[in-house]
N, C-alpha and C positions, 0 to 999 in steps of 0.2 A: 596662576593656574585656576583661581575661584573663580575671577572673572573670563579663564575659557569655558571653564564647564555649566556657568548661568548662560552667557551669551550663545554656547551651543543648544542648549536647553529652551532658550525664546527660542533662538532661530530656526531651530529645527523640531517644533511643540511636536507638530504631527506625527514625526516619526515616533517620539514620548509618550505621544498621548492613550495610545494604548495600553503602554506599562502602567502610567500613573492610574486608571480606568481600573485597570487589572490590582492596583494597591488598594485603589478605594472599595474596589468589590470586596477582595479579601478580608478588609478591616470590617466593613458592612456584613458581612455574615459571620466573623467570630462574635461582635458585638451585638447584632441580633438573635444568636442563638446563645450566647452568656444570659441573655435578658429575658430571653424565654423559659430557659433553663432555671435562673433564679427564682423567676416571678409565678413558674409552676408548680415548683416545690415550696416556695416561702408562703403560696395563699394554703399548705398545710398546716401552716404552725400561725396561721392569722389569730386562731381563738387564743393564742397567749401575746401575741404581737401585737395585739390591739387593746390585750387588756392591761391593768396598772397594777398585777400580782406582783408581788418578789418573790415568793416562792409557791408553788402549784404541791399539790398532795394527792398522788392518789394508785392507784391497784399495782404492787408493785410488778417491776420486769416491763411495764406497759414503755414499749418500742417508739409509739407514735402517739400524739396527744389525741388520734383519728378512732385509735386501739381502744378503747376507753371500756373499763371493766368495773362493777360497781365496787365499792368499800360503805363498811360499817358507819355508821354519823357519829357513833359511837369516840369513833378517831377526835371530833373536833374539841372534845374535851382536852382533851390531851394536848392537841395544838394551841389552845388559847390558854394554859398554862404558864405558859413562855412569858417571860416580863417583856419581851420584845415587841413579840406580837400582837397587833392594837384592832386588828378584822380579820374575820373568816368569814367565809361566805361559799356558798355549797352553787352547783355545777350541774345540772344533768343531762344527758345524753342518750336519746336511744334512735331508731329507725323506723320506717314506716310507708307505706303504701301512701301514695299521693294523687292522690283521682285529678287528671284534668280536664275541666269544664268541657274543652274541645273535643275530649276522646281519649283514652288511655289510662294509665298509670305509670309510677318512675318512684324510685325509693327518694325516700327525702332523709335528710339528718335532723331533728326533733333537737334543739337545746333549748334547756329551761334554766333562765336566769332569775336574779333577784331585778324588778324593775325598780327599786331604789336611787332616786335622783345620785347617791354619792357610790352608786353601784362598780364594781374592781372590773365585771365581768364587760367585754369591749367597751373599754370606759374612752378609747379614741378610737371611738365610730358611732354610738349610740350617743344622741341630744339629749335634754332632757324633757322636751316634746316626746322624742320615738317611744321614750320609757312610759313615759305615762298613757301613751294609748297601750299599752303592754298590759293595766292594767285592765280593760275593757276584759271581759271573759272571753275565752276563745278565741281570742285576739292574736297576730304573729304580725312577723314583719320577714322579707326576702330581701336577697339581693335582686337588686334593678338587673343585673345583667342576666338572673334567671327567669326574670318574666314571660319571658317568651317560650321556653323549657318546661315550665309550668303549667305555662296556659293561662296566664290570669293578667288582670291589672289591679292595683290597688281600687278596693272595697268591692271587690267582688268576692263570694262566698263560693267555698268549695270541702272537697273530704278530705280529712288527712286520718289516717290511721281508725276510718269507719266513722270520724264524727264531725261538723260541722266545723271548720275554721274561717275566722275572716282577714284578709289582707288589708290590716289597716294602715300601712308601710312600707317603703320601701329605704336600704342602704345601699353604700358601696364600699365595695373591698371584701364583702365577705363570700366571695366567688368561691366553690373549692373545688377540686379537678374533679371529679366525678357527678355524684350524686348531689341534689341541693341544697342547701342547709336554708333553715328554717328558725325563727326564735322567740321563745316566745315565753311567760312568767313561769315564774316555777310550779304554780298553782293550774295555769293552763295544761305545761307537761303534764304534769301529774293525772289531770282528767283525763288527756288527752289516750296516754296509756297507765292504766291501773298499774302493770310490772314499778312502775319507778315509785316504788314503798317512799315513806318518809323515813324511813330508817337504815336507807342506803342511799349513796349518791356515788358518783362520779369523778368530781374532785371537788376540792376545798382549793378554793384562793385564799390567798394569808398576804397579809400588808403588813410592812415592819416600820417600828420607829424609827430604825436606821435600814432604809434599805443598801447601803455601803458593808450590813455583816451579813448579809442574806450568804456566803457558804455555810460558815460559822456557825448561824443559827438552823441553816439546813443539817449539816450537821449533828446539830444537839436537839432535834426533831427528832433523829433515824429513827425508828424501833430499835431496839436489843435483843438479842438472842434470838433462834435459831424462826421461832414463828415470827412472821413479819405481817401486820397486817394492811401498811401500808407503806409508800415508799414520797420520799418528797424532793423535788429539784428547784434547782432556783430558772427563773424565766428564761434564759439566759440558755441556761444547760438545756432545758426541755426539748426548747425551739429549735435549738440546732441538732437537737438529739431524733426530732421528727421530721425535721428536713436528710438528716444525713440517714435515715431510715429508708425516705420513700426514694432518696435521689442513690446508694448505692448496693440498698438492699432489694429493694422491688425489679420487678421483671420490666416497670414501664420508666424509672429512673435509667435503670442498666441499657435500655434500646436507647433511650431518648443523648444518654451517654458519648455510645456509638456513632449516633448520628450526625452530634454535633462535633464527634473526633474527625471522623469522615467527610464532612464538612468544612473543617478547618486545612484536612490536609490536601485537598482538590484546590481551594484558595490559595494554598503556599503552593503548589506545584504550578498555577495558573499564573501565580505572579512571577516567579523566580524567570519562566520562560520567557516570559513576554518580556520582561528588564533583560534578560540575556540577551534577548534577539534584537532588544533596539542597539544593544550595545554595540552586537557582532556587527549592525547593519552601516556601525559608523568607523570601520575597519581604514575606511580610506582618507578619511579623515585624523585617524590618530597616523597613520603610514605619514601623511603630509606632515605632522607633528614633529614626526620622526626627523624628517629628509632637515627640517628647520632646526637640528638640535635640541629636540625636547630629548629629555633623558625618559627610561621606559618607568621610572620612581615617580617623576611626575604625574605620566601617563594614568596611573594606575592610582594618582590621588584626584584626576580629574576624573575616574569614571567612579570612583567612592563619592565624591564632591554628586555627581551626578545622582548616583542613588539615594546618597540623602533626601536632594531637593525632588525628587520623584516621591521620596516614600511621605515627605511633608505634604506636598500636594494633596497627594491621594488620602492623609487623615484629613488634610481640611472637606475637602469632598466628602469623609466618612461623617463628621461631626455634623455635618449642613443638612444631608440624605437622612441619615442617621436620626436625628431631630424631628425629623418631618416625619418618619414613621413611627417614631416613639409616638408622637401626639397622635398620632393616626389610630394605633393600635388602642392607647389610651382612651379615646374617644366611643373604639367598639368593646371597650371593658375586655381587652386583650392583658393577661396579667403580665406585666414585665417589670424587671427590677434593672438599675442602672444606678448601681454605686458607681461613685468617683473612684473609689479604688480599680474596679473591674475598669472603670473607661482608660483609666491610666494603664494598666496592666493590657488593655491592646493596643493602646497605643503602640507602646514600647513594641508589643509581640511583631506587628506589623510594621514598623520601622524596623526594626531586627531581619525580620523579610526581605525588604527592601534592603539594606545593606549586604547581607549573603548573596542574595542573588550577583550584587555587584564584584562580592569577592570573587565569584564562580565565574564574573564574568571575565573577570584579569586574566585566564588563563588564554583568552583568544587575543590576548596583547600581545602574545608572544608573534602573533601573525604579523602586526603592523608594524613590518621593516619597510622602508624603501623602496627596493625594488618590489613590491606587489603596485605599487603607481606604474610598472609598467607593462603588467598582464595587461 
């Protein structure tokens, strides 16, 4: 029976080749909107993702690392108390009017780092060239993929929050879905906007001797009692805590949701049909089956046999397509993300597809007796 239902499957591609078309599309847009999906929300929590903290500290209650509320510096005493604790290092954050050269303005995000060669803060994304032009006064660096959004190219001069900045840099990866972020020393923020006191920041990065007890010692960080001045998580906890913020709290997480449900369910309704109907279309064929003593058990393992090899096709086709536009998108700083888990987890979804549809399709086997060879 495998070798009926491969050889009917060469022989008869054409009739297939729409199902299998209709598998790969299906698998092609669960896995492009997983990718978009992840890779929109994950450039939220980049400023912990890319940096080499184990534990972040800062305003408690704060939703999203985006959220960012000032705290006391007061706190970092307290934190480097810790025998565990070997750095802290201070964070800050504000917003600002962004004049571009061409015409306009656009809110930008203003972070002020330590440019320290052994610096926590995007310590895998920042060189130790980027840092040092960091020290130049009034110096920043962007993402390459908002140059254009900006208005500027590297070393070109422009306003950011009424004063002079220069673009002496450019990264990648540090995209974020709205507004642009921007980065620049702690000394530049600081000029930049007077509000960011030295006696407040944003958050503390903390590096541990063992980062393997980071709850542990997040833990024995907490504040006590009832005033809390500040709140601490481990990197870990944050990232997912301001991913699962923007993707099931926000009004643009909950659309984008929707659409990628909506989405998924037009692809499974597109495929199931189009496998049914090559199935139905081979009614005369299984009838012939019939008249030859096939049993209807059989029958029903050759068109599962069938589905499989349909829904295998149409991943191979989803991984080939699939590939080609990942790099595509990559190439236009499209943020997407493509774990192996996620790949693996459509695979399975869309083979599962493909097999249903084939169970659904068994029940038109009930049609292929014998006498239909002689309508």
């Amino acid at each position: 029976m495998v070798s009926i239902a491969r050889s009917s499957l060469i022989y008869e591609w054409r009739r297939f080749l729409p199902a299998t078309l209709a598998v790969a599309f299906a698998g092609l847009l669960v896995q492009i909107q997983m990718s978009l999906l992840l890779g929109m929300f994950s450039s939220v929590a980049v400023y912990i993702d890319r940096s080499g903290a184990d534990l972040w500290a800062g305003y408690p209650g704060t939703q999203s690392v985006d959220l960012a509320r000032p705290i006391s510096t007061k706190v970092e005493n307290s934190l480097r108390m810790h025998p565990e604790v070997t750095r802290v290092e201070r964070l800050t954050w504000t917003g600002g009017d962004w004049l571009r050269p061409t015409g306009g303005k656009l809110i930008a995000v203003l972070i002020g780092i330590s440019p320290s060669p052994d610096s926590m803060t995007f310590s895998n994304l920042l060189t130790p060239r980027l840092r040092q032009l960091l020290d130049e006064p009034n110096s920043i660096l962007v993402d390459i993929a908002d140059l254009d959004k900006l208005g500027v190219r590297v070393g070109d001069t422009t306003e950011l929050m009424g004063k002079r900045v220069k673009v002496v840099g450019t990264v990648n990866g540090m995209r974020s879905m709205g507004s642009a972020n921007v980065l620049a020393s702690l000394a530049t923020a600081r000029k930049l906007d007077p509000s960011l006191r030295k006696d407040n920041t944003e958050y503390f990065l903390i590096k541990l001797k063992n980062p393997e007890n980071a709850e542990a010692v997040r833990d024995l960080l907490q504040p006590k009692g009832s005033f809390k001045p500040f709140q601490v998580w481990t990197s870990e906890e944050f990232s997912t805590q301001s991913q699962g913020y923007w993707l099931f709290e926000s009004g643009a997480g909950s659309g984008f949701l929707f659409s990628s449900t909506l989405g998924l369910l037009v692809g499974i309704v597109i495929t199931s049909q189009t496998l049914m109907g090559a199935i139905v279309a081979a009614l005369r064929e299984y009838a012939t089956l019939r008249a030859l003593g096939v049993s209807t058990s059989s029958l029903r393992g050759v068109v599962l046999e069938q589905s499989f090899w349909v829904g295998v096709v149409g991943l191979l086709i989803t991984a080939v397509v699939g590939s080609i536009l990942i790099m595509v998108a990559k190439a236009a700083y499209i943020p997407l993300e493509t774990p192996l888990a996620g790949c693996i987890a459509t695979g399975i979804l869309v083979l599962g597809i493909a097999m249903l549809s084939g169970l659904a399709a068994l029940r038109a086997l009930n049609q292929a007796e014998p006498f239909t060879l002689l309508r």
